[in-house]
N, C-alpha and C positions, 0 to 999 in steps of 0.2 A: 492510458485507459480513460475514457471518457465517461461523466458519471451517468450516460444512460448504460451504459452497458454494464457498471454498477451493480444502477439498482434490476435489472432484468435477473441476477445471479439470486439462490437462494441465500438462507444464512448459513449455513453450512459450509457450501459452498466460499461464501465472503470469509468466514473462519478460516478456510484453509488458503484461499487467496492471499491475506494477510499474515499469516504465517509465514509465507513463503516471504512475502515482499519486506517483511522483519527482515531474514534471514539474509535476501538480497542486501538490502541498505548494509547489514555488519560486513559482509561481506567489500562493499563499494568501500567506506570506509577505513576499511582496512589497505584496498589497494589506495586508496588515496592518504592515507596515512605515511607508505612506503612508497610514495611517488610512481605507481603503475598504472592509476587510474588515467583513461585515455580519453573520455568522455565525462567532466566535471558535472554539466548538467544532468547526464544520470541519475547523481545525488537528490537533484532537486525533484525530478520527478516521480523518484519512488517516493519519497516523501508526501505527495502530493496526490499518489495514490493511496498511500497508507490515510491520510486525513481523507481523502474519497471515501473510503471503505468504512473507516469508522463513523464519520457523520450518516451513515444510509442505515448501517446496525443500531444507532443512538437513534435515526428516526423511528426504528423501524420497534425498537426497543419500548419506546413514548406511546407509542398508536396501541403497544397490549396491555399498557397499564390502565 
């Protein structure tokens, strides 16, 4: 996910996006834990989405104060 397509999402929206992508990571984690995980870099990219999604909510969060 690339961060314009991000920030075009609402908040809501980015709320349940990141929900999910939590959900994803325990999930990797886990297969990678027990040796199933087939794709390592996966890891890195939910990650990378999860710190996407937060930094855009943090901006977005600063601009109503």
């Amino acid at each position: 996910m690339k961060a314009s397509d991000v920030r075009e999402l609402n908040n809501e929206e980015l709320v349940a996006k990141l929900a999910g992508l939590k959900k994803e990571l325990f999930n990797l984690r886990l297969s990678h834990a027990t040796g199933q995980l087939a794709n390592p870099l996966a890891l890195n990219n939910v990650k990378k989405d999860i710190a996407r999604i937060k930094t855009v909510l943090r901006e977005r969060a600063g601009q109503d104060a």
